[in-house]
C-alpha positions in Angstrom: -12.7 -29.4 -22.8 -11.5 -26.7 -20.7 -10.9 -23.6 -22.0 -7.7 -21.5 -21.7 -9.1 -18.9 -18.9 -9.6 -22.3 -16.8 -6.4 -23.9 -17.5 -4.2 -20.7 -16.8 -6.4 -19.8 -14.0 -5.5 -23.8 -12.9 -1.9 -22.8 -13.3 -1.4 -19.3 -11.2 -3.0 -21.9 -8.4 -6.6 -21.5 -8.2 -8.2 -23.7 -10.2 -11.6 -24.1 -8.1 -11.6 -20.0 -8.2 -15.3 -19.1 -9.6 -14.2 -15.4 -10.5 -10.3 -15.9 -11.8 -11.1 -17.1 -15.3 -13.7 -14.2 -15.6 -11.3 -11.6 -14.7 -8.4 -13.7 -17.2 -11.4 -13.4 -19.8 -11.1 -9.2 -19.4 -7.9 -9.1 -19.5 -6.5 -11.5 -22.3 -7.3 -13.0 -25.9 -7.6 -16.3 -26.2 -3.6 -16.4 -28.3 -2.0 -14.3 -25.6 -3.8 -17.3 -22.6 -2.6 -19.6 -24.6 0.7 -18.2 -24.7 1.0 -17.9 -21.3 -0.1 -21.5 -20.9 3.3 -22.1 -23.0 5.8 -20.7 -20.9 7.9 -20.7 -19.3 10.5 -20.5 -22.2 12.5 -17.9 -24.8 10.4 -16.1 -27.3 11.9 -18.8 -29.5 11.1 -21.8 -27.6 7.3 -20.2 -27.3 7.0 -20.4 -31.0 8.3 -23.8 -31.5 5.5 -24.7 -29.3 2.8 -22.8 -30.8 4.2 -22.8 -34.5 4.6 -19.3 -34.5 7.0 -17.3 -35.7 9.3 -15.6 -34.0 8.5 -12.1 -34.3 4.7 -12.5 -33.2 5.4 -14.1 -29.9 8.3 -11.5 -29.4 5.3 -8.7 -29.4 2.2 -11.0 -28.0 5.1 -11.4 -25.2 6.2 -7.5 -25.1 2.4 -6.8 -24.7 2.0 -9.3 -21.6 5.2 -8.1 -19.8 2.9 -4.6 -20.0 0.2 -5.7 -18.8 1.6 -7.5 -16.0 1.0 -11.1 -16.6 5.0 -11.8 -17.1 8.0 -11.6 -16.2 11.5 -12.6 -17.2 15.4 -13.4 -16.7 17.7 -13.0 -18.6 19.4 -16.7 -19.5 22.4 -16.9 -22.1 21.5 -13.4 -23.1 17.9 -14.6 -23.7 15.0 -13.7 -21.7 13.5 -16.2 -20.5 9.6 -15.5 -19.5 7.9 -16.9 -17.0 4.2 -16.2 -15.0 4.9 -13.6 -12.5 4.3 -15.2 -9.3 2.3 -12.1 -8.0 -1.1 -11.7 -10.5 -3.4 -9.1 -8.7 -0.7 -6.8 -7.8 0.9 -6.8 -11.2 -2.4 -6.7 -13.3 -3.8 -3.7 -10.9 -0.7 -1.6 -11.5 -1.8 -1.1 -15.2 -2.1 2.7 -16.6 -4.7 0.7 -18.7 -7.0 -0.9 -15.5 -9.1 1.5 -15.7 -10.3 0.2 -19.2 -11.5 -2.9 -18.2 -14.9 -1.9 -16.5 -16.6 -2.0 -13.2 -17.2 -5.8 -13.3 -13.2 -6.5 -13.4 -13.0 -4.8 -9.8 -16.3 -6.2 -8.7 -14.7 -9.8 -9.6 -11.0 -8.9 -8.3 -12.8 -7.8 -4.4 -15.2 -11.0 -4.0 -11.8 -13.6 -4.9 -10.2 -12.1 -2.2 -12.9 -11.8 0.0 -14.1 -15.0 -0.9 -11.2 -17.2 -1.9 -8.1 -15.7 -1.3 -8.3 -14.8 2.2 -8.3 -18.3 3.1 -4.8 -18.9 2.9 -4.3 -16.8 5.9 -6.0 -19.2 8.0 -2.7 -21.4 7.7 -0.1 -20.5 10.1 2.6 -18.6 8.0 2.0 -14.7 8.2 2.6 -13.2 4.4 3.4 -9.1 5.5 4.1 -7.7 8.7 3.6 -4.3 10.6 6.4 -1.7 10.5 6.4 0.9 13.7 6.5 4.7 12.9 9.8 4.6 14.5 9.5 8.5 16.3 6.7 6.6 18.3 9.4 4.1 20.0 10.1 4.9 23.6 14.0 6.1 24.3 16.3 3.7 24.9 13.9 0.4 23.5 15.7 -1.4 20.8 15.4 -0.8 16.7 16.5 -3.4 14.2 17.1 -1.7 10.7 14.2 -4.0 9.2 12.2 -2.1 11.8 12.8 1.2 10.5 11.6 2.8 7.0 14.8 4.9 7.1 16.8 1.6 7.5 15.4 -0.2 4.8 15.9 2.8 2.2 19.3 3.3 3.0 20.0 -0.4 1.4 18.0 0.1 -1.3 19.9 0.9 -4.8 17.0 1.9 -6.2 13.5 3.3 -5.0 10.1 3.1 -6.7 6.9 4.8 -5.9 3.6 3.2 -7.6 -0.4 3.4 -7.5 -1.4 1.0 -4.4 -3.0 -1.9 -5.7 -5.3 -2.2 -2.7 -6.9 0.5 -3.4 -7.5 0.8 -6.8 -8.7 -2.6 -6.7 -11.3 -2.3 -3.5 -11.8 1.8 -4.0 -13.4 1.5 -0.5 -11.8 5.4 1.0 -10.2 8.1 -0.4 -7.0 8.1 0.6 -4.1 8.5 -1.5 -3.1 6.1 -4.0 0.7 6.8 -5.1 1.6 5.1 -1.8 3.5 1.7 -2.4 6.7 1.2 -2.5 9.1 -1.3 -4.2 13.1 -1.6 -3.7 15.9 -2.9 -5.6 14.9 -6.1 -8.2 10.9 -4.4 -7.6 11.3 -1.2 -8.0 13.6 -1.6 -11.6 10.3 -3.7 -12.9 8.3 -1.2 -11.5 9.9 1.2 -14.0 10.9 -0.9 -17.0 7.0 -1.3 -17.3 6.1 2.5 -17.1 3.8 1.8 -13.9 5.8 3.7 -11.3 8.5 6.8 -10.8 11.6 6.7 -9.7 12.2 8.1 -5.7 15.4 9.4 -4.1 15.2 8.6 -0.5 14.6 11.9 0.8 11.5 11.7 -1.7 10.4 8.0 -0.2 11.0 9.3 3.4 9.0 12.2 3.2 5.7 10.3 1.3 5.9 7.8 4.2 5.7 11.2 6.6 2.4 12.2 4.6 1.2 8.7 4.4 1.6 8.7 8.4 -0.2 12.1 8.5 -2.9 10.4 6.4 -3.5 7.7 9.3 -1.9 4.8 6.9 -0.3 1.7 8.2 3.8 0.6 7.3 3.7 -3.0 5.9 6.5 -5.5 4.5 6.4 -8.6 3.0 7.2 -11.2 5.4 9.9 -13.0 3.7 13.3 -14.5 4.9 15.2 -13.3 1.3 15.1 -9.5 2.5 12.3 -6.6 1.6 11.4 -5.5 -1.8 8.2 -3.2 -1.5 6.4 -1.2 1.5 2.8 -0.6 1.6 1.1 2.1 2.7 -2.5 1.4 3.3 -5.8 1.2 5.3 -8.0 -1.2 6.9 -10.4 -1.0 4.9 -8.7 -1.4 1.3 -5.7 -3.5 2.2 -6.0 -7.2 1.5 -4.0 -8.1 4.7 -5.6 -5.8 7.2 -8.8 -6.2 6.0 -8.3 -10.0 6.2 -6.9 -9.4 9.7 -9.5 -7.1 11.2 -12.7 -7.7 9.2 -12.6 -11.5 8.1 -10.7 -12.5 11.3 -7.8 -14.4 9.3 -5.1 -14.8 11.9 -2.1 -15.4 9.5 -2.3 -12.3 7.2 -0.3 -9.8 8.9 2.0 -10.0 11.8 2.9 -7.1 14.9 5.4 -5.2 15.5 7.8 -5.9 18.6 6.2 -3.0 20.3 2.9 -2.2 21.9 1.6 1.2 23.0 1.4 2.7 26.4 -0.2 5.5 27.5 0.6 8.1 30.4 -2.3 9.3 31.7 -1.0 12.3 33.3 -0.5 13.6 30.1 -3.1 12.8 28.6 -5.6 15.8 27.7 -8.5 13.4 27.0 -8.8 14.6 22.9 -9.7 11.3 21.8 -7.4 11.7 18.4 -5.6 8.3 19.1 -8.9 6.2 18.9 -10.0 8.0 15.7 -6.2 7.1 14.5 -6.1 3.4 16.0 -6.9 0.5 12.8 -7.3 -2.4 14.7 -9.9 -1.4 17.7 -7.6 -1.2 20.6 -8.2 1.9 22.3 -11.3 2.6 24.5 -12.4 5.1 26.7 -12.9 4.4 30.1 -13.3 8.0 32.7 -12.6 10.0 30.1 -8.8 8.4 29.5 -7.6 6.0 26.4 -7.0 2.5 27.3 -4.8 0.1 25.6 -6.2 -3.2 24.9 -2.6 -5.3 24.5 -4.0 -8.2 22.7 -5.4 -5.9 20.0 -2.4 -3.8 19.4 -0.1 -4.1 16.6 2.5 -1.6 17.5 2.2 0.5 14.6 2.7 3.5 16.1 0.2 6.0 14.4 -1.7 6.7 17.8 1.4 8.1 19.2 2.8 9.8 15.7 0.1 12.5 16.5 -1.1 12.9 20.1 -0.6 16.3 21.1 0.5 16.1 23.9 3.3 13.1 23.8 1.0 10.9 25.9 1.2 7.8 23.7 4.6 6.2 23.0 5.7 2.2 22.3 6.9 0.5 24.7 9.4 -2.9 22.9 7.4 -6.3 24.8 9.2 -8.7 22.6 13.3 -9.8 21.6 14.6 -9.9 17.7 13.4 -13.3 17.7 9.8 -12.8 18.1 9.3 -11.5 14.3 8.4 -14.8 12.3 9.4 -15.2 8.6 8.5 -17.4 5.4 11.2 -19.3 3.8 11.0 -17.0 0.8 8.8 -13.8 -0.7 7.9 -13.7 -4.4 8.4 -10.4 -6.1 5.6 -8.2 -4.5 3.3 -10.6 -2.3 1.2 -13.5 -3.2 -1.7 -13.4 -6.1 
């Protein structure tokens, strides 16, 4: 018979996964798996299943919500607990992740590599680039999901936490207080102690220094509105490093804008290829070259030339931005 690890590594949607029920294994008992396996359901329903009392599955429950493996609505007054849709993100943004060893990160990087990455083969983009927005040529067009400042000024309430990229993959050291959540996000952001609380002058002016640090806007690409922005790199993020290093076409989309360069300005300094992700800029007699195809438009070429040579130029109408019919509460698993 299959074990719990297996069956609740079965039900968050990978039940092929060779590394899932290992990392389940070093993160859970066998009664809180098997509690998880239960839900969803009220604390009460839980130990009608189980034959529990009350009381235990209110803490076994209380412990899960803290380490991520949970979350809940409230129903009649209830809570009613479910499996949070969104495992590595949630599990990874644990003040306690550090405790469970070098193996748990080893096993967290190959399933993405390996496994998880796959789903971005399939037409459906999960996150898409957001422009540095003082990059954007005068006079082009900017729609408020388009610009960091636009997307704050909604927000009721604004989160900072540890990037799960990068504590996960560890691969640069860039800094890791970098993601943001909104809204719904960013309230069980702090109900579980894993993040601050930001005013927006706060948010705007880490997503200056995470633009200083050469790091890349991102957005879930859902159709039900935006409730955390990533910061991150090529080499950590799971969607940029799907995109540029396992060739996965689906995993994050561009921007509406592609860079230009004006070679008359241009002093030749080279900074814009060090700053480029995604490969796009060459060389050729001593001037940068765009490579359209390659570019996503994000913007942090220009954010730093010296000499305003690099701007983007808009190449595409509101419509061109594809969405999915809905976004879970931080990204996928």
């Amino acid at each position: 018979m299959e074990d719990s690890y297996h069956r609740l590594s079965e039900a968050y949607g990978f039940p092929e996964s060779r590394y899932l029920p290992r990392i389940l294994e070093k993160c859970l008992t066998e009664r809180e798996a098997s509690l998880l396996l239960s839900l969803p359901g009220t604390a009460e329903e839980v130990a009608g299943k189980l034959c529990m009392d009350v009381s235990s599955v209110q803490s076994i429950l209380g412990e899960l919500f803290q380490k991520g493996f949970i979350f809940y609505d409230l129903v009649e007054g209830k809570r009613r607990y479910t499996l949070i849709t969104n495992l590595r993100d949630a599990i990874t943004v644990n003040n306690r992740v550090e405790q469970f060893g070098e193996e748990f990160f080893d096993l967290w990087a190959r399933m993405y590599d390996e496994e998880v990455s796959r789903d971005f083969d399939v037409e459906g983009y999960e996150a898409r680039v957001i422009p540095v927005h003082e990059a954007i040529e005068p006079g082009a067009e900017i729609l408020p999901y388009e610009k960091v400042s636009g997307l704050l000024e909604k927000a009721e309430t604004i989160a900072v936490m540890r990037c799960p990229c990068r504590i996960t993959n560890r691969r640069c050291d860039n800094p890791v207080e970098t993601c943001i959540t909104l809204n719904g996000a960013a309230k069980y952001v702090l109900e579980r102690g894993v993040g601050r609380e930001l005013t927006r002058e706060e948010a705007l002016s880490l997503f200056n220094q995470c633009e200083d640090a050469g790091l890349i806007h991102q957005v879930g690409n859902g159709s039900l509105g935006v409730s955390w922005i990533c910061n991150c790199c090529a080499c950590c993020c799971v969607y940029l490093r799907a995109q540029i290093i396992s060739g996965k076409k689906y995993a994050t989309v561009k921007t509406r804008y592609r860079a230009v360069v004006d070679s008359g300005l241009c002093n030749e300094c080279g900074l814009c290829i060090d700053r480029c992700n995604f490969g796009t800029i060459k060389m050729v007699n001593s001037k940068p070259v765009i490579d359209e195809e390659k570019c996503f438009g994000c913007g942090l070429c220009a954010s730093q030339c010296p000499v305003n040579a690099i701007s983007l130029s808009q190449t595409k109408g509101p419509e061109y931005i594809p969405t999915r019919e809905a976004e879970p509460l931080f990204s996928s698993i």
